[in-house]
N, C-alpha and C positions, 0 to 999 in steps of 0.2 A: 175628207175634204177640210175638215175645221183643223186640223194639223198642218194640210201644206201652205193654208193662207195661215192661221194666228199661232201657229205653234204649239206643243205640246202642252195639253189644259194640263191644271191644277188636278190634281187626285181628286175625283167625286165633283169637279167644280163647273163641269161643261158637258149640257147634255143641247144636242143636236134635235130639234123638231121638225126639221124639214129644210133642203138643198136642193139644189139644182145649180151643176157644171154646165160649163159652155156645150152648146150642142152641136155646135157646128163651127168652122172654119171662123167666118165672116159674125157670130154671136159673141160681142165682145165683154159681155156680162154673167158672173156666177155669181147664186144667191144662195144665203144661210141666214136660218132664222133657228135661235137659242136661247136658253135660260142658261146661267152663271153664275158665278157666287162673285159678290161685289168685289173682291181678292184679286179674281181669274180677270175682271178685266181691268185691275191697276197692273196686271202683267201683260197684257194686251196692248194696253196703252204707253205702256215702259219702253215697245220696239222700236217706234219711229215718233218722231214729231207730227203729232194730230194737230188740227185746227180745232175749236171748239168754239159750238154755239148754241143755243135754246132757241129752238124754233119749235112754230103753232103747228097745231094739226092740220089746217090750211097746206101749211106748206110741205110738210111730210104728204098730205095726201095729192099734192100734186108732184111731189119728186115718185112717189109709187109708179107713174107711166113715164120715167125717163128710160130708155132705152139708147145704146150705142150700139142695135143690131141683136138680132135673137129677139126671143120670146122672153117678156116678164112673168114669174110665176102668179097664180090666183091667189096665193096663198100671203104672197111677199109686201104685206100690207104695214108699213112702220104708222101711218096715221089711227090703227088701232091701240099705239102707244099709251094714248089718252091724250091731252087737252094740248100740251105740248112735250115733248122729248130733246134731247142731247146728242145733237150730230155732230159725230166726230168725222172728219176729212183729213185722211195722207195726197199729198198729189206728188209723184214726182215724172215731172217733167222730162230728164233725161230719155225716160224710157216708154213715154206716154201711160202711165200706169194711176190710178185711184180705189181707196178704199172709202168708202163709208159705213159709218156704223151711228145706226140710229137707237141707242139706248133708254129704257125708262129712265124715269129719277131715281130711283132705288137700286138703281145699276143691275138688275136679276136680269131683265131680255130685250137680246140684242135684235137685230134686223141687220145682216152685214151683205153689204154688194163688195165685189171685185172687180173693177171696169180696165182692161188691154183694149187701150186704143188703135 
């Protein structure tokens, strides 16, 4: 899964803790939750024009029950980030499509959604 969304990691630089694919037709959300080497995501970030911002755990913990359909995973917690984290946002519009990815400061783990509107 971390291949067909961010492309093929860095040798040793992406290990995978836990996903969950769309489940159904109408679940327009897949989640992945990862450790990286700070490297693996200036290449991650290299694909598309992200947005960037520093947002509180406040608000990470209330993007945790955003849903566009399906189930959220239990696990899929970016406000464990700590005090605040690095949300990066791709949106494109053409094809109703979003990524975010909610990063520590130290760039090591990610919290990444894939939202098909």
């Amino acid at each position: 899964m971390y291949s067909d969304f961010l492309g093929k990691p860095e040798k040793n630089c992406a290990k995978v803790l836990n996903s969950e694919d769309r489940q159904a037709i109408d679940d327009a959300s897949a989640h992945l939750y990862f450790k990286i080497c700070p490297s693996e995501l200036k290449r991650i970030l290299s694909q598309r024009s992200y947005d960037k911002k520093v947002i509180p755990k406040s608000e990470a913990y209330s993007n945790e029950n955003i849903t566009y359909g399906g189930n959220i995973p239990k696990w899929w917690t970016p406000s464990k980030l700590g005090d605040s984290c690095i949300l990066y946002i791709y949106f494109d519009q053409d094809i109703d499509w979003a990524e975010h990815l909610y990063v520590s400061f130290d760039s090591t783990t990610v919290y990444y959604r894939d939202d098909r509107y």
